[in-house]
C-alpha distance (Angstrom), angle and dihedral (degrees) to the residues before:
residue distance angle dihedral
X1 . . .
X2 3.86 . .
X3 3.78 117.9 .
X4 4.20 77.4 -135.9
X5 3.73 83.5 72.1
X6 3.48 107.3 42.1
X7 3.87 140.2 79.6
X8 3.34 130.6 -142.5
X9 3.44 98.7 -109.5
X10 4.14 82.8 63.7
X11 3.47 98.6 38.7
X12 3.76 89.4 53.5
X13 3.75 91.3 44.9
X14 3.32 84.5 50.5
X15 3.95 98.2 51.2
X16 4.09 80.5 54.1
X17 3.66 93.0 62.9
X18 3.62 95.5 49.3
X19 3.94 93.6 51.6
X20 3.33 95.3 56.5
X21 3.80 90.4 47.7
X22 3.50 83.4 51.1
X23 3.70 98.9 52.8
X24 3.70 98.2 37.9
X25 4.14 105.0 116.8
X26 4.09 83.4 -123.9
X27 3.64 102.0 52.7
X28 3.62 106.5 173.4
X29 4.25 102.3 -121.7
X30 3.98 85.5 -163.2
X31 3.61 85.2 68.1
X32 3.59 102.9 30.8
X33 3.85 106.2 94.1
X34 3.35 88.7 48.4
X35 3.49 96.3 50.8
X36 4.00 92.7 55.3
X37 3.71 89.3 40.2
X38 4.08 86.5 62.7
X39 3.62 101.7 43.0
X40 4.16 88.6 51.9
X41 3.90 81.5 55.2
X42 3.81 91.1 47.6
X43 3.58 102.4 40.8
X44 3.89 89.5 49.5
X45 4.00 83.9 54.7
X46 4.00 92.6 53.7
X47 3.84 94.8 38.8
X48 4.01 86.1 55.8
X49 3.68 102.2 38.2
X50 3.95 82.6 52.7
X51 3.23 97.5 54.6
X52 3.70 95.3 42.1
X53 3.91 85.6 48.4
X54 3.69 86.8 49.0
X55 4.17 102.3 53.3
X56 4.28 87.2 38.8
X57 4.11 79.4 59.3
X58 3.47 90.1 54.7
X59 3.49 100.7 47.8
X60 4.22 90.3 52.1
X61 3.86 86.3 46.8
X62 3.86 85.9 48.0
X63 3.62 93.3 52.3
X64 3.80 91.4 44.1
X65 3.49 95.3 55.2
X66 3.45 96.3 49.7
């Protein structure tokens, strides 16, 4: 799945299952870059829809001080 079409709520749910493929004591190497490969993708995703989320929260706190 895109990151287009996901929310964070997904992609973080999605970052969960990958951990604990990660840190299972019979990680599967086939799988393995692949795995890392996607959860770069998805934790670029959440660290830009924070910060988006972040600077449209102060822009409504801007406008609510003023």
């Amino acid at each position: 799945m895109s990151t287009e079409e996901l929310t964070y709520s997904q992609a973080l749910e999605e970052l969960r299952s990958i951990h604990a493929r990660l840190s299972a004591p019979d990680v599967d190497v086939d799988k393995l870059l692949e795995d890392v490969t996607r959860a770069s993708v998805l934790l670029d995703f959440c660290q830009r829809r924070i910060t988006a989320v972040g600077e449209q929260l102060e822009e409504v706190l801007q406008d609510f001080d003023s």
